[in-house]
BANU-566917 format. One line per 10 residues: their letters; for each residue x, y, z of C-alpha. Coordinates in pm, 1 decimal, padded with zeros to 6 digits. Each point is the difference from the previous one (the first is absolute). Last residue first. Layout:
A> X/Y/Z | ... $
end
This chain:
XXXXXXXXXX> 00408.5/-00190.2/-01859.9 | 00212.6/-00101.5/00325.1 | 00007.2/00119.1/00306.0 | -00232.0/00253.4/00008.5 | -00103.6/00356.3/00201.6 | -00268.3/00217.0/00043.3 | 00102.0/00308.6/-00086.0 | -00052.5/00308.8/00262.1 | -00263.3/00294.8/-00030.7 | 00019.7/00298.3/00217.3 $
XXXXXXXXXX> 00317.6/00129.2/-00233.3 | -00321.7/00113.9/-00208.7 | -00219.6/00144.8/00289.0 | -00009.9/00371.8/-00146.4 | 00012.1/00353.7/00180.6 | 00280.1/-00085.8/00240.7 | 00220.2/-00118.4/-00285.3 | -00051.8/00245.9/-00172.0 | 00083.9/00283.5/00299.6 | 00323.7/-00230.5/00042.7 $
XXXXXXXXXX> 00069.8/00080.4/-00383.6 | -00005.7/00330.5/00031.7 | 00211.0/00015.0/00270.7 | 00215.7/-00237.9/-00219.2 | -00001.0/00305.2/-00288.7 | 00043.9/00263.8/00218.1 | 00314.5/-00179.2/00164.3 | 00177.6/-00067.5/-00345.0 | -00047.4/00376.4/-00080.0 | 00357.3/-00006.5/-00171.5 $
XXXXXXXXXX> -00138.0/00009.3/-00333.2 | -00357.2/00086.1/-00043.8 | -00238.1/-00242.7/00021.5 | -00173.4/-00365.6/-00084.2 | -00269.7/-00228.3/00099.3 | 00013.0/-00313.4/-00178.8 | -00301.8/-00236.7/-00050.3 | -00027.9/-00374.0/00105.8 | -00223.5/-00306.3/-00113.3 | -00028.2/-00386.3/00123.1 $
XXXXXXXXXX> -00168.2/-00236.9/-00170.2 | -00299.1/-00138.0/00214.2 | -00178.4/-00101.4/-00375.3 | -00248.0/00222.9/00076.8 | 00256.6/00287.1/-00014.2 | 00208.5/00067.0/00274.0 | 00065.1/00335.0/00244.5 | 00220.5/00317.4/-00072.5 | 00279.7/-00055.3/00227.2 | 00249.9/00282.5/00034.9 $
XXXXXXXXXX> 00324.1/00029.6/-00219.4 | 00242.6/00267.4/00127.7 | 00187.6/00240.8/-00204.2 | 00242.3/00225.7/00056.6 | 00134.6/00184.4/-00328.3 | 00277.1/-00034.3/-00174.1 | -00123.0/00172.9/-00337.2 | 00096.8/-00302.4/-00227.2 | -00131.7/-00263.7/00307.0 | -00351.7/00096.5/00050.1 $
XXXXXXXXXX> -00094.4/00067.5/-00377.4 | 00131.0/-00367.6/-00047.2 | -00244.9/-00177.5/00161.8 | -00266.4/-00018.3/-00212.6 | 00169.2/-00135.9/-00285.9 | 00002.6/-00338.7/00174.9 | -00174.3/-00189.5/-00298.5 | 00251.3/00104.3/-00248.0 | 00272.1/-00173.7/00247.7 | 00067.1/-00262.9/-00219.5 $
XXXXXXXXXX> -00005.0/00186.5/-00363.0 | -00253.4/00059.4/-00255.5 | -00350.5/-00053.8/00212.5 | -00238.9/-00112.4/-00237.8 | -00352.6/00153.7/00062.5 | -00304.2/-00212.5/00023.1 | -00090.0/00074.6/00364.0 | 00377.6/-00002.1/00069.2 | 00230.5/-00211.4/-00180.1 | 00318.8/-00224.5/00058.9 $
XXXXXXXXXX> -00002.4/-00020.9/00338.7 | 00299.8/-00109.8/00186.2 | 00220.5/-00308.7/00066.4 | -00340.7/-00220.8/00000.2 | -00026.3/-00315.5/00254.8 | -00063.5/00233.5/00278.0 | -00340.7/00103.0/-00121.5 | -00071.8/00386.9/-00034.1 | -00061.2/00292.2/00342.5 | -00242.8/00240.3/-00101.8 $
XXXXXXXXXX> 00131.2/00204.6/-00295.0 | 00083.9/00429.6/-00054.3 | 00232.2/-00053.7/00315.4 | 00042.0/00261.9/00306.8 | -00342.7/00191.6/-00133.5 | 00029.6/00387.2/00013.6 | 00003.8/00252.5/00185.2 | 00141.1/00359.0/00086.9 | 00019.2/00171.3/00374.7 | 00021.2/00378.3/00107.4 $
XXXXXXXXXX> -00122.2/00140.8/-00342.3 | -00057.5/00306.5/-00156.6 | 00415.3/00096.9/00002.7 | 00039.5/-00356.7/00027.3 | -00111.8/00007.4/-00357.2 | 00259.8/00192.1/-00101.4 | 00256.5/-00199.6/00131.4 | -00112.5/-00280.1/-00207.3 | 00087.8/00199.6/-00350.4 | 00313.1/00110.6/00134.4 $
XXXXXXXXXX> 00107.3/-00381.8/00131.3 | -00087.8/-00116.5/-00342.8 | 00232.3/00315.3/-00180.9 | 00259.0/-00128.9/00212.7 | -00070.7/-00412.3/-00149.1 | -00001.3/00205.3/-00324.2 | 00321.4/00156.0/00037.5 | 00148.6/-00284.8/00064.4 | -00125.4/-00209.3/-00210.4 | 00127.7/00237.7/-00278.2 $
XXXXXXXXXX> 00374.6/-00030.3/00164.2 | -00039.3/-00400.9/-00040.2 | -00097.5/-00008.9/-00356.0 | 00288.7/00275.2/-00055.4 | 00238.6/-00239.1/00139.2 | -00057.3/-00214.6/-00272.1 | -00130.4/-00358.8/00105.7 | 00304.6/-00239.5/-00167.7 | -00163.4/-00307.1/00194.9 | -00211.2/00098.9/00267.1 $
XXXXXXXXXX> -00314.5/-00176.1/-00110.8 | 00217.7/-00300.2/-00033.3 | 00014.0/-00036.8/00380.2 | -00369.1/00066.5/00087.4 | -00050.1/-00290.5/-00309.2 | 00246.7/-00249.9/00190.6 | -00234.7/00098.1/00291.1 | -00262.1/-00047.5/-00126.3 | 00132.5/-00365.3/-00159.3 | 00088.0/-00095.8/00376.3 $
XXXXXXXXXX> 00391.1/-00065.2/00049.7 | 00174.5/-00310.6/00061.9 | 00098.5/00009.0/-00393.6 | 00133.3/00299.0/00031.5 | 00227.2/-00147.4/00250.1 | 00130.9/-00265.1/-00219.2 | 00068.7/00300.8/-00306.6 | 00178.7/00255.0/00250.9 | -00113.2/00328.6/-00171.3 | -00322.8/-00023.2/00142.1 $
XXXXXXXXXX> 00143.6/-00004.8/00372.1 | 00192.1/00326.8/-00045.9 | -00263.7/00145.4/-00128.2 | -00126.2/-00018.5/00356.7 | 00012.1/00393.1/00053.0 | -00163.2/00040.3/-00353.6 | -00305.8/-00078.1/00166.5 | -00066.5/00374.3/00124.5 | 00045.5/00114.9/-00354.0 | -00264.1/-00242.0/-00132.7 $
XXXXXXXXXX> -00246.0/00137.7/00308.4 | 00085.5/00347.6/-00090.0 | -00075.4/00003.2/-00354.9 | -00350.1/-00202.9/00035.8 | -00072.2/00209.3/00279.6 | 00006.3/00339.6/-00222.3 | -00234.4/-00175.1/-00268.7 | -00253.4/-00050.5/00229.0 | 00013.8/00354.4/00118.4 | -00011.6/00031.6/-00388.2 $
XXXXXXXXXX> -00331.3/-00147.9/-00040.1 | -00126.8/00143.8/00302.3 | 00056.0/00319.1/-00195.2 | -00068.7/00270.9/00304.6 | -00180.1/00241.1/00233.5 | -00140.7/-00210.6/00272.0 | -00320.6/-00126.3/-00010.3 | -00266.9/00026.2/00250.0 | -00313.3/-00116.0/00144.8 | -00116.0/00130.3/00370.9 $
XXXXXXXXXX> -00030.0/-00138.5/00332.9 | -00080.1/00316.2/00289.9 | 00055.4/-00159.2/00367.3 | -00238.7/00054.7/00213.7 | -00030.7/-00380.9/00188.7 | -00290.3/-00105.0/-00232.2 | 00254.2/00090.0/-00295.2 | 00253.5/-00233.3/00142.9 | -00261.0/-00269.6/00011.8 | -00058.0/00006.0/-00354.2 $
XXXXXXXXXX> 00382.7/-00021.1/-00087.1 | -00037.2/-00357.7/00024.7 | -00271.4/-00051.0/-00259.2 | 00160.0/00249.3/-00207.4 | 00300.2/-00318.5/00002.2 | -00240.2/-00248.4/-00025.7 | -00141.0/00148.6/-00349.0 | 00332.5/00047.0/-00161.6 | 00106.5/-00325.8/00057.4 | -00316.3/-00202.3/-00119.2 $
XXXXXXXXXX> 00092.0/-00055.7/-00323.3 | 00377.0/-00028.7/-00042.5 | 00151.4/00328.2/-00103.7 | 00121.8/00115.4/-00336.7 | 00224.3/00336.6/00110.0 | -00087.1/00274.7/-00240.5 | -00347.1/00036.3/00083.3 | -00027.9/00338.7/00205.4 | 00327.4/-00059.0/00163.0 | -00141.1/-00315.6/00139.5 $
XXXXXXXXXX> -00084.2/00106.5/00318.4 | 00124.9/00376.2/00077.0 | -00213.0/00036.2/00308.0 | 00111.1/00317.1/00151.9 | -00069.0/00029.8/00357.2 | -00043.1/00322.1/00198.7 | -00018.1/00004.7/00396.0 | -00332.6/00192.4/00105.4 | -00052.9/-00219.1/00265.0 | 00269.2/-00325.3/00005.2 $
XXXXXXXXXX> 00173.8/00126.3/00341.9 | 00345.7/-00205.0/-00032.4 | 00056.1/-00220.3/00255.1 | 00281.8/00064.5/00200.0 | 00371.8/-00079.3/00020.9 | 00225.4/00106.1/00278.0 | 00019.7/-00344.9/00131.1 | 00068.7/-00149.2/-00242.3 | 00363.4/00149.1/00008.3 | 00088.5/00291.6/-00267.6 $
XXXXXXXXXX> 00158.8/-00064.9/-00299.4 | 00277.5/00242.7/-00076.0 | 00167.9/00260.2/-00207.0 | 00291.9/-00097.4/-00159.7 | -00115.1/-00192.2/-00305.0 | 00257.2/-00229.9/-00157.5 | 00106.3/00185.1/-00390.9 | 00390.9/-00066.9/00173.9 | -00059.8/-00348.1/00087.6 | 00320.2/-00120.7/00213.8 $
XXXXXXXXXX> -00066.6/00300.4/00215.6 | -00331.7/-00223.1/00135.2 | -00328.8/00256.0/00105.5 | -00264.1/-00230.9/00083.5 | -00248.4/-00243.5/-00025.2 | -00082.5/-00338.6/00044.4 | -00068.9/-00035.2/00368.3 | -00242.1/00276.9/-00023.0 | -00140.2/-00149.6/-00316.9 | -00062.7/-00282.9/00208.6 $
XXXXXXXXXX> -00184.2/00166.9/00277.4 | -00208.8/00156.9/-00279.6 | -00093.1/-00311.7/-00165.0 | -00093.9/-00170.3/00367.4 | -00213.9/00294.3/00066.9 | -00161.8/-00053.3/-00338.3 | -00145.7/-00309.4/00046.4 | 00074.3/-00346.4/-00148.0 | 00418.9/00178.9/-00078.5 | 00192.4/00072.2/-00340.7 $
XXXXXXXXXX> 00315.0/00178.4/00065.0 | 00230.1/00166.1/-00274.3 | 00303.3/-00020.8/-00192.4 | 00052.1/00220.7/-00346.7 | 00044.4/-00073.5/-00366.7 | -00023.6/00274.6/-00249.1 | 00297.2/00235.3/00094.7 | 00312.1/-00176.1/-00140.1 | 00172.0/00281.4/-00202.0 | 00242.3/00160.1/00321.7 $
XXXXXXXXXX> 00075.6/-00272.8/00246.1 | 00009.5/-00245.5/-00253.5 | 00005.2/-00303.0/00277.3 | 00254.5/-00265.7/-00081.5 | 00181.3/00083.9/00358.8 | -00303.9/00016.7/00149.3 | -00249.8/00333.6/00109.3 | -00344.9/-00124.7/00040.7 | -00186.1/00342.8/00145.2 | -00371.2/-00048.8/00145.9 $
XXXXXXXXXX> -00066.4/00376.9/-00018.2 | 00189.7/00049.3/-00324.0 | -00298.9/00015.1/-00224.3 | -00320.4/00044.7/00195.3 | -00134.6/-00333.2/00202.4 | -00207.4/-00287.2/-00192.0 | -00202.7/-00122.4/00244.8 | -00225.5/-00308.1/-00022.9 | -00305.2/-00104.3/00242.5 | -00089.2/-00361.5/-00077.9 $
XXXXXXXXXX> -00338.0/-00081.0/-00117.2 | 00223.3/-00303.0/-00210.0 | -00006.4/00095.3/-00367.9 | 00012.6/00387.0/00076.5 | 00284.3/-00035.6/00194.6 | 00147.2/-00244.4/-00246.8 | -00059.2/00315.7/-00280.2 | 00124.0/00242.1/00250.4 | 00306.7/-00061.6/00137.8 | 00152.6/-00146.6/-00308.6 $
XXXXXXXXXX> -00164.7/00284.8/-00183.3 | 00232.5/00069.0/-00300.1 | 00340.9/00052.0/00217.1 | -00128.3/-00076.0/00322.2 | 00163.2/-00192.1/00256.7 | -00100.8/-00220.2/00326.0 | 00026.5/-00024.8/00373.1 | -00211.8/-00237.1/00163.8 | -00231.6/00004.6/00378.4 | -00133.5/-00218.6/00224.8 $
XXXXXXXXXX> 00057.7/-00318.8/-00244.3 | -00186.1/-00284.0/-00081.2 | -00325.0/00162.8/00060.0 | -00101.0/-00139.9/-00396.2 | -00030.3/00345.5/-00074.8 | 00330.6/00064.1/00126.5 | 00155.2/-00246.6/-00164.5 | -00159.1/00054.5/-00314.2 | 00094.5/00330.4/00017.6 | 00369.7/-00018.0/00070.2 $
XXXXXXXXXX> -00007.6/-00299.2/-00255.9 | -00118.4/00173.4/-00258.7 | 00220.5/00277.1/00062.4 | 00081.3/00062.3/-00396.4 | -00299.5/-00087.2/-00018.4 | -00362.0/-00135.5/-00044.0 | -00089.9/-00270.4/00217.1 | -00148.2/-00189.7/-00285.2 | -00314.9/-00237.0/-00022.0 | -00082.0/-00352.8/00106.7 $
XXXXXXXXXX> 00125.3/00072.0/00351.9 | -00317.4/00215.9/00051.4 | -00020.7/00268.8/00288.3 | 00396.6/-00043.7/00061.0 | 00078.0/00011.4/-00313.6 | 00290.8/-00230.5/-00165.9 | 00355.7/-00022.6/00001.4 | 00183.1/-00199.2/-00282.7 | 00309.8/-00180.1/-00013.8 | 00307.0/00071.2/00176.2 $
XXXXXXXXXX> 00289.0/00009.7/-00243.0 | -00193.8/-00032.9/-00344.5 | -00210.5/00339.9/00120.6 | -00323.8/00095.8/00064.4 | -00108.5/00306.1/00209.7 | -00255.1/00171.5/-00303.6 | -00002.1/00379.2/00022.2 | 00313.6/-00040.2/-00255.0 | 00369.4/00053.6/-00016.3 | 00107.6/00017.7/00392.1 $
XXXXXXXXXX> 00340.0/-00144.7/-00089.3 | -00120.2/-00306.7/-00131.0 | -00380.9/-00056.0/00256.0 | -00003.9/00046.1/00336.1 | -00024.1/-00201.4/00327.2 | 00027.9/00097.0/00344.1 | 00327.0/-00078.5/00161.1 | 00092.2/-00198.3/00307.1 | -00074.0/00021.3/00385.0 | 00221.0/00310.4/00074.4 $
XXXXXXXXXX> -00114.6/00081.2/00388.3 | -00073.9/00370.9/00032.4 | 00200.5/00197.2/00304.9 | -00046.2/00357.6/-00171.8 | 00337.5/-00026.9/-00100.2 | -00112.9/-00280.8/-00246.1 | -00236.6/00241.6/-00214.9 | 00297.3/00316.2/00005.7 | 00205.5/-00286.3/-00133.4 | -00247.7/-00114.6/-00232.2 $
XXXXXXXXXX> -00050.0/00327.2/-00122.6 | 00353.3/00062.2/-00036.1 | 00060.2/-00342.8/-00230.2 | 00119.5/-00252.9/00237.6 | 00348.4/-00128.3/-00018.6 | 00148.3/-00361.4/-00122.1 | -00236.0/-00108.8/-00218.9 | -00044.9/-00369.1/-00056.0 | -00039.6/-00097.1/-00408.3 | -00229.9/-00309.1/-00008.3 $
XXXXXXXXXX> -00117.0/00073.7/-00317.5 | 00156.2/00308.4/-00180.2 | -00032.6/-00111.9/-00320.5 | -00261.0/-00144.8/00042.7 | -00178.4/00332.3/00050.5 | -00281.2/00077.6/00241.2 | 00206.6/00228.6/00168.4 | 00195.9/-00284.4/00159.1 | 00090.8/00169.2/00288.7 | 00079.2/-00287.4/00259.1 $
XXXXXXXXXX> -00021.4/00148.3/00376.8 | 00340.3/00014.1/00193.5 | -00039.2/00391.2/-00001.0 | -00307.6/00110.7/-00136.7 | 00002.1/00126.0/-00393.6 | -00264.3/00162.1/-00164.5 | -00189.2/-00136.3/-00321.6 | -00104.1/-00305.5/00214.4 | -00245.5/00220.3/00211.1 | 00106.2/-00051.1/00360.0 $
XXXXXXXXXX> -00204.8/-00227.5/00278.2 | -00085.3/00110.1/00313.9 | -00054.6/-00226.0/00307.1 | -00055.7/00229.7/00294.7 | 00244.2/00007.6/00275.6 | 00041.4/00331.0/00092.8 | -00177.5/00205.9/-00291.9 | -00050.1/00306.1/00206.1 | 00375.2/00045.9/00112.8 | 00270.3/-00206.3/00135.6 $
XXXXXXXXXX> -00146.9/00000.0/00366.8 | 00210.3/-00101.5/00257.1 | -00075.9/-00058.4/00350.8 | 00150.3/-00314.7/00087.5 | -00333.7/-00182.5/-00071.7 | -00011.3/00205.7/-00301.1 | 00347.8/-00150.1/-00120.3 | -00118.4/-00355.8/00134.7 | -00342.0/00044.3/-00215.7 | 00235.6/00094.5/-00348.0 $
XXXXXXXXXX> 00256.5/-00295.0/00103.3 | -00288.8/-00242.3/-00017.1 | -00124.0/00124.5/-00306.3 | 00328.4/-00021.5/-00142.6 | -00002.7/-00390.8/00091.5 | -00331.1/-00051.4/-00160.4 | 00160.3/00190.0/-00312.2 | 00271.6/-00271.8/00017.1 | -00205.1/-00341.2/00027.2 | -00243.3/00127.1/-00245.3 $
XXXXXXXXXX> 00246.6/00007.0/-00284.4 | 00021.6/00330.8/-00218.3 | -00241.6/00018.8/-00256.2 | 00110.1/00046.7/-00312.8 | -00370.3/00073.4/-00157.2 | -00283.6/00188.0/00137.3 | -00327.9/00063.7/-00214.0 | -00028.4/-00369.6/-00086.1 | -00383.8/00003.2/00026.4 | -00025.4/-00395.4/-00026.6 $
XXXXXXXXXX> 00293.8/-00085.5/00227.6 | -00069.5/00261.7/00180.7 | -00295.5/-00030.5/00154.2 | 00090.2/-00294.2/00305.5 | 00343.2/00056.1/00006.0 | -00019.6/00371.7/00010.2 | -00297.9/-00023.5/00306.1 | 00254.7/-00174.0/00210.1 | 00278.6/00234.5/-00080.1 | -00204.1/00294.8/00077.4 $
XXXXXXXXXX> -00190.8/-00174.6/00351.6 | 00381.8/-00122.1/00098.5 | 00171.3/00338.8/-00106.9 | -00272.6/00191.3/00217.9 | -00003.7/-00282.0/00341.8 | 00405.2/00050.2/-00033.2 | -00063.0/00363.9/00027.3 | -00213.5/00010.5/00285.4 | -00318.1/00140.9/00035.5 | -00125.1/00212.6/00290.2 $
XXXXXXXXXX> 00357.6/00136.9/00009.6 | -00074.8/00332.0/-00007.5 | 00269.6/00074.3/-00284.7 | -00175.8/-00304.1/-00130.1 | -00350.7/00079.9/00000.2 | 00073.1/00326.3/-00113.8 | 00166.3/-00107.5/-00363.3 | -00265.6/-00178.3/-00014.0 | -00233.0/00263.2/00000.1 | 00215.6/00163.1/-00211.0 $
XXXXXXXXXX> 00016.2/-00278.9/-00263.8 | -00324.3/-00074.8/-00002.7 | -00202.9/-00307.7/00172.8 | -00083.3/-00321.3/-00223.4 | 00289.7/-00171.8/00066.8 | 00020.8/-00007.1/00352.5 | -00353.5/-00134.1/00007.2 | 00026.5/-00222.6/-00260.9 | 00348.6/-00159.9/00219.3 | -00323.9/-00033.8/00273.0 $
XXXXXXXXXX> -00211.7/-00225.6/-00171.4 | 00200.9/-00321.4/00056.8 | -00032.2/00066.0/00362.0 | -00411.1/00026.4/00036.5 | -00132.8/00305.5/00103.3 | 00048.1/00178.0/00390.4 | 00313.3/00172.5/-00166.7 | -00228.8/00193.2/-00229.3 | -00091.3/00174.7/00377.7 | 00373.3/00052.5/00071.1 $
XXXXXXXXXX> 00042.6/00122.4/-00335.1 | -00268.7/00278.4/00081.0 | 00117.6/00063.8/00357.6 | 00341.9/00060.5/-00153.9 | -00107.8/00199.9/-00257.7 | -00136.2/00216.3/00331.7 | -00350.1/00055.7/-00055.5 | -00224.1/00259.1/-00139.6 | 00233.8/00040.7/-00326.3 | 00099.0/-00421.9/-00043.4 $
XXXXXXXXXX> -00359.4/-00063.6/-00013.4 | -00092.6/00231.6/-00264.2 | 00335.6/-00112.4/-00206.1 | -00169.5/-00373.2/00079.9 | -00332.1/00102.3/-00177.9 | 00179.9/00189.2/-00287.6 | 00246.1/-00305.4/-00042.1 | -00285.9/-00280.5/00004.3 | -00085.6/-00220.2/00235.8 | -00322.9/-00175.0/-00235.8 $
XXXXXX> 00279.1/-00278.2/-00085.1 | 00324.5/00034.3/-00314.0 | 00181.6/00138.7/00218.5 | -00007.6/-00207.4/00280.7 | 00072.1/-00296.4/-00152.8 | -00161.9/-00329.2/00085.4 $
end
């Protein structure tokens, strides 16, 4: 019997929990039955369990043993965590983390919760395969800064959450690892690049993931999973590593994804911040949790920009959940309108083509060996080829028009305090299929043709967080991005925790399987 998945659900236990002691309310779900308890542990947030432990009303060997048992059990057929470390030695960290408290130590707010790190970033000791054969069972042997900042915070490394090649695709397959499949429906995708960060969460595998975002890797599996998502403003999460373009490389960026949005913005916190070793690194800061506060929704201005008046092909059905979920944002005061920025699509389009291809001429290196390109994916091999003998002026024009973007949306934040628009422009597609080939009819010309929506977000830099947007009657799960200004990372998660507030989506938990 699990827990989660019974008429106890999170809104009725987060009641509990805030007119009693949490640990009053655990000590009441201790009265149930023994094998439901690791549920239990499972199926509380990050923050509150983040709580429970500093308070020691759980322990942190009872938190690995409830995560690892409930891995074993769904994994196998979700496979959103791969290379996991053996359960012998994290039990053994866990032990250390509870002796450090009981000696009064406290590491930080993760102390002693499992986390696992996106396989595109590295974690000391961890394999970072990156989805690649090539790299297959490559150990690193430092942690990415993130990861760093993420293990100084007292987490326990558990393994890596799965991806697909290099992050290529919102669909986390690869020949290394296999396949990683939605939480709400392991017949269809998890979406991707953090696939497996999503998944995982979903799935209440994990408290909490970290991910990346170059074309909505935050956001798509977000969206896939009724996950919160959080792409941060450029140079807030800063990667800096000795093969990092410090300069050119500003597409890509690290960021949290959380089950509420508390646990997103105590992640970010952990994320972020100023690193000399990135030069374009923000300086200003993120401020703790606990100065955060819901954003008043009366009289704040929305701009729905939805499909960009019919240029992106959406899946039927999108478009109308997403107004659906803006409906009770208007019944709070806030003013939803259409509209369209001030620019060729077409060309925007156009823009990302250029600057992806460029961006993949950093592992040219590989396509020039003849047995590794063979390893490689044929997207990638066509990312690659893209770059070939690209004129510098071809690059200098995208340049100017990825600016002229960032103009065009700056405007409308001159009207606006918060723009919209779906997370994906399809509901989540059967695992068995690398990506789709059409949309409502309409071919789709490359691989990521079907993510278009995403890429307004990323050229300008802009923080963006995908928010639940419901399911269609098929229970597929939906998101939509909220985006704004650069640098106004806090605005934008305010916002978000006034969403959140306003709609039940993250209410709603999968209900899980262990085999198909």
């Amino acid at each position: 019997m699990d827990l989660a998945e019974k008429a106890l659900d999170r809104r009725q236990f987060l009641k509990l929990s805030s007119t009693v002691s949490l640990s009053l309310a655990l000590a009441l779900a201790n009265k149930l039955e023994a094998q439901d308890m690791p549920a239990e542990i499972t199926s509380i947030s990050a923050s509150e369990l983040s709580l429970a432990i500093r308070r020691k009303d759980i322990r942190c060997v009872e938190v690995m043993q409830a995560y690892l048992q409930r891995i074993h059990r769904y994994n196998p057929l979700y496979n959103a965590i791969v290379s996991m470390v053996d359960d012998a030695a994290l039990m053994q960290q866990a032990e250390q983390a509870d002796r450090a408290l009981d000696k009064g130590e406290y590491w930080g707010w993760m102390h002693g919760m499992p986390h696992a790190v996106k396989d595109l970033a590295d974690a000391r000791g961890l394999e970072s395969s990156y989805g690649s054969r090539i790299f297959a069972g490559t150990v690193a042997t430092q942690d990415s800064l993130h990861i760093a900042r993420i293990r100084a915070q007292g987490a326990i490394f558990i393994g890596k959450t799965n991806t697909p090649e290099f992050g290529l695709g919102s669909q986390s397959y690869n020949e290394v690892h296999g396949t990683t499949r939605n939480a709400y429906n392991p017949s269809l995708v998890a979406g991707g690049s953090s696939g497996g960060a999503a998944t995982g969460l979903a799935a209440q595998l994990l408290p909490s993931a970290d991910g990346s975002d170059m074309m909505g890797s935050l956001r798509n599996p977000a969206a896939f999973n009724n996950v919160v998502g959080f792409r941060p403003s450029q140079g807030r999460v800063p990667s800096p590593s000795p093969q990092a373009n410090l300069y050119y490389d500003q597409l890509a960026t690290n960021g949290p994804m959380g089950r509420t949005v508390e646990d997103t913005i105590r992640l970010l916190d952990t994320m972020a911040g100023y690193d000399s070793n990135a030069p374009l690194s923000l300086r200003d800061s993120i401020p703790p949790f606990s100065e955060y506060h819901q954003r008043d929704l009366k009289g704040l201005r929305i701009g729905w920009m939805g499909d960009y008046q019919g240029y992106l092909t959406t899946e039927p059905g999108v478009l109308e959940l997403c107004e659906t979920a803006l409906k009770p944002l208007s019944e709070h005061g806030a003013v939803v309108e259409a509209c369209m920025p001030q620019y060729d699509m077409a060309q925007l389009w156009e823009t990302w083509l250029s600057l992806r291809h460029w961006s993949m001429s950093d592992l040219k290196p590989l396509y020039d060996d003849p047995l590794m390109r063979e390893l490689l994916k044929p997207e990638l091999v066509w990312e690659i080829e893209g770059s070939l003998d690209m004129p510098a002026t071809r690059i200098s024009e995208a340049g100017m028009n990825r600016s002229n973007w960032y103009r065009a949306l700056h405007q409308l934040f001159e009207h606006y305090d918060v723009l919209a628009l779906p997370s994906a422009q399809v509901f989540p597609f059967s695992a068995d299929i690398h990506w789709p080939t059409s949309i409502n009819g309409k071919t789709m010309d490359t691989y990521h043709r079907w993510m278009e929506a995403v890429i307004g977000g990323t050229l300008a830099g802009l923080p963006v967080v995908s928010m639940p947007a419901g399911f269609d009657p098929q229970g597929r799960p939906m998101g939509i991005q909220f985006m704004g200004p650069v640098g106004h990372d806090r605005e934008v998660l305010e916002f978000a925790m006034a969403y959140e507030s306003a709609t039940a989506y993250l209410d709603k938990r999968p209900v899980l399987q262990e085999r198909i």
